[in-house]
C-alpha atoms as a printed R data frame, in Angstrom:
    type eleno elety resid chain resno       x       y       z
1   ATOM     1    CA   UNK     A     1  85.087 104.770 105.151
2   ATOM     2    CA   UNK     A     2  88.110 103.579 107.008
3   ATOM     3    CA   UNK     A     3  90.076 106.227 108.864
4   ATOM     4    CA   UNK     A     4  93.281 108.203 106.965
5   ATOM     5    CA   UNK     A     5  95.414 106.803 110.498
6   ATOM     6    CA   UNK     A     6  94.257 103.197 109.589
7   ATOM     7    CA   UNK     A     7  95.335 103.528 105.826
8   ATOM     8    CA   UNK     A     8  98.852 104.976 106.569
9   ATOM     9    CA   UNK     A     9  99.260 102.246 109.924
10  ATOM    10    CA   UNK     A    10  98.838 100.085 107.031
11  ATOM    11    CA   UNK     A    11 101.230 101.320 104.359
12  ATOM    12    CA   UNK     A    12 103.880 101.860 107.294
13  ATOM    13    CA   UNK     A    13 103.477  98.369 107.939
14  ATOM    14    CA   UNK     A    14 103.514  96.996 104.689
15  ATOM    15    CA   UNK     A    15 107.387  95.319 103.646
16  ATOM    16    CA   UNK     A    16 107.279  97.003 100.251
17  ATOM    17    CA   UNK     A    17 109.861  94.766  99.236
18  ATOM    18    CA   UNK     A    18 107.780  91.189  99.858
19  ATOM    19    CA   UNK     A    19 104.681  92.724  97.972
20  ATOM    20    CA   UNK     A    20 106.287  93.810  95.017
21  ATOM    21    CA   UNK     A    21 108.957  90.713  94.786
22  ATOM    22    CA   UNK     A    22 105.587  88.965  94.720
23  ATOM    23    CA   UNK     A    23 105.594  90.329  90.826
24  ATOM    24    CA   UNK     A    24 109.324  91.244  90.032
25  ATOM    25    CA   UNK     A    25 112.560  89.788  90.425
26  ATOM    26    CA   UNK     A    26 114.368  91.926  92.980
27  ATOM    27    CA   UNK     A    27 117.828  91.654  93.893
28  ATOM    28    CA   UNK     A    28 119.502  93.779  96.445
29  ATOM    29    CA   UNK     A    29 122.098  96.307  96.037
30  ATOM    30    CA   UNK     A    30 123.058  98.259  98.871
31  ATOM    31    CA   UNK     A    31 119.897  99.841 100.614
32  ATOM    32    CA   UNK     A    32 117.879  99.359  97.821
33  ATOM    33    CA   UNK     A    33 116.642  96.671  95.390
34  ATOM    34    CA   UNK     A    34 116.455  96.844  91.691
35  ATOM    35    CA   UNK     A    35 114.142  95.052  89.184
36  ATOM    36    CA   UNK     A    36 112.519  95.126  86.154
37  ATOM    37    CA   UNK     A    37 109.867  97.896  86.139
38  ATOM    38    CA   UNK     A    38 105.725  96.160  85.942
39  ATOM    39    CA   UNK     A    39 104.877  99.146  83.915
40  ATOM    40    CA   UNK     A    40 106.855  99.174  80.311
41  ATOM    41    CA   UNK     A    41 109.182  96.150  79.043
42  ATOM    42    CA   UNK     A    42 112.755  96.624  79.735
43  ATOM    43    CA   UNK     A    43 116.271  94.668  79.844
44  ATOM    44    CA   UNK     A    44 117.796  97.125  81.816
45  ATOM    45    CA   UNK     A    45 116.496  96.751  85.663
46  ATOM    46    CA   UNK     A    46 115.429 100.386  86.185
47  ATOM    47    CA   UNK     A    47 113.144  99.641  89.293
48  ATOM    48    CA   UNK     A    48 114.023 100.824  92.338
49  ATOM    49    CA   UNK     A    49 112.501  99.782  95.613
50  ATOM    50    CA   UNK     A    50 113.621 101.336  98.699
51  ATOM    51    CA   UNK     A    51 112.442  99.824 102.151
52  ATOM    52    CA   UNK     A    52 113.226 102.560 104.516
53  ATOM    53    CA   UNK     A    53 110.969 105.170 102.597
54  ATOM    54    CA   UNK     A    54 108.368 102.096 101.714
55  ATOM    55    CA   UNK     A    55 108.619 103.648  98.515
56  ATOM    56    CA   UNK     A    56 109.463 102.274  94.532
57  ATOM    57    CA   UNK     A    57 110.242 104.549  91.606
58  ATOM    58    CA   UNK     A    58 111.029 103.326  87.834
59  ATOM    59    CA   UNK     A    59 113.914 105.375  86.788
60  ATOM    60    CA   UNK     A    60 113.266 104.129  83.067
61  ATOM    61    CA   UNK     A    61 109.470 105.347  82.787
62  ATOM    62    CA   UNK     A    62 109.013 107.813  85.895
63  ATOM    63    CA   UNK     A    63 106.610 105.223  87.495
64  ATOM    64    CA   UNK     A    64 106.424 105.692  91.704
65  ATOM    65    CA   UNK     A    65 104.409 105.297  94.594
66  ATOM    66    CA   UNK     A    66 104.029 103.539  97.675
67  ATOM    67    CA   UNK     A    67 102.597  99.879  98.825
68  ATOM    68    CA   UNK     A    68  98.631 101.489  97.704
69  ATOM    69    CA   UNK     A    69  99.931 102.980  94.301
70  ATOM    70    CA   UNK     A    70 101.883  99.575  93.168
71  ATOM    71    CA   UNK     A    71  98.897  97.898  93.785
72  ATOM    72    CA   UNK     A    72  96.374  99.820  91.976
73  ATOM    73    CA   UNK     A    73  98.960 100.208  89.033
74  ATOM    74    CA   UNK     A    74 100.420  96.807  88.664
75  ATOM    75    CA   UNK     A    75  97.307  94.738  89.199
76  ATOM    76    CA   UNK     A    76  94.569  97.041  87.976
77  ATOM    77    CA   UNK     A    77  92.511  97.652  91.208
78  ATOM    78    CA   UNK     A    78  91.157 100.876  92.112
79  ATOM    79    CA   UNK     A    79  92.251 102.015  95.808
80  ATOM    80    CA   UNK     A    80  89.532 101.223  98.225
81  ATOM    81    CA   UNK     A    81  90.011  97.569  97.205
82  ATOM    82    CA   UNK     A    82  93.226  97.588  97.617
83  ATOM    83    CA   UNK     A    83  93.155  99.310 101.052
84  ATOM    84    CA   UNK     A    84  90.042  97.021 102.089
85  ATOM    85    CA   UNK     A    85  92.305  93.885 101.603
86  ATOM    86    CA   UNK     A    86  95.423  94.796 103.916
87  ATOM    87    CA   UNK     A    87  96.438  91.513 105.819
88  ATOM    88    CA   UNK     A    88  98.938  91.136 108.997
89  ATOM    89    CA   UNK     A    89 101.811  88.909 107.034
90  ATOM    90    CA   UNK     A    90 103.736  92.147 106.308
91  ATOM    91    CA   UNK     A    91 102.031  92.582 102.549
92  ATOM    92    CA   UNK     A    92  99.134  93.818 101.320
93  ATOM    93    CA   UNK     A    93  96.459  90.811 101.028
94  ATOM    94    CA   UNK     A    94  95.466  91.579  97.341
95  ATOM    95    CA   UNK     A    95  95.252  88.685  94.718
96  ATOM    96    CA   UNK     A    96  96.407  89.875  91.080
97  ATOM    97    CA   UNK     A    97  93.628  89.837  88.817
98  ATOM    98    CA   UNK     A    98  93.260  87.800  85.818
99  ATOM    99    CA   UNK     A    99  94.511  89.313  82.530
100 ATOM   100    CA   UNK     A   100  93.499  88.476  79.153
């Protein structure tokens, strides 16, 4: 089991915005970036990612979490993959899994 510390040394040092721009259009505006939420089709950008909290939150579908949670929700992987594949180039190491 790896050690609570290592997990959140991890998320801290995750750049929230590279790993989910991996998915989603962001563009920024002000401290924040916007996009169009993974979860639910939309036309509206209601995604919110904010790097200083490390943190994302759809304001269209309720949708938030940190680096860990976008990860198990957007590409379908349960947690201790996700947490097992944390790499040093400032994003979680995870490939998206093949959808039907």
């Amino acid at each position: 089991m790896i050690p609570p510390e290592t997990i959140q040394q991890v998320a801290e040092a995750t750049d929230i915005v590279k790993l989910i721009g991996r998915d989603v259009a962001l563009k920024k505006t002000g401290a924040t970036y916007t996009g169009l939420c993974f979860s639910h089709p939309e036309k509206t950008p209601s995604l919110v990612v904010t790097p200083a909290r490390q943190r994302f939150k759809c304001f269209g579908c309720g949708v938030t979490g940190d680096a860990f949670d976008y990860g198990c929700l957007a590409w379908g992987l349960p947690f201790v993959d996700i947490r097992s594949t944390a790499s040093t180039d400032g994003a979680l190491g995870c490939t998206r899994p093949i959808r039907a």
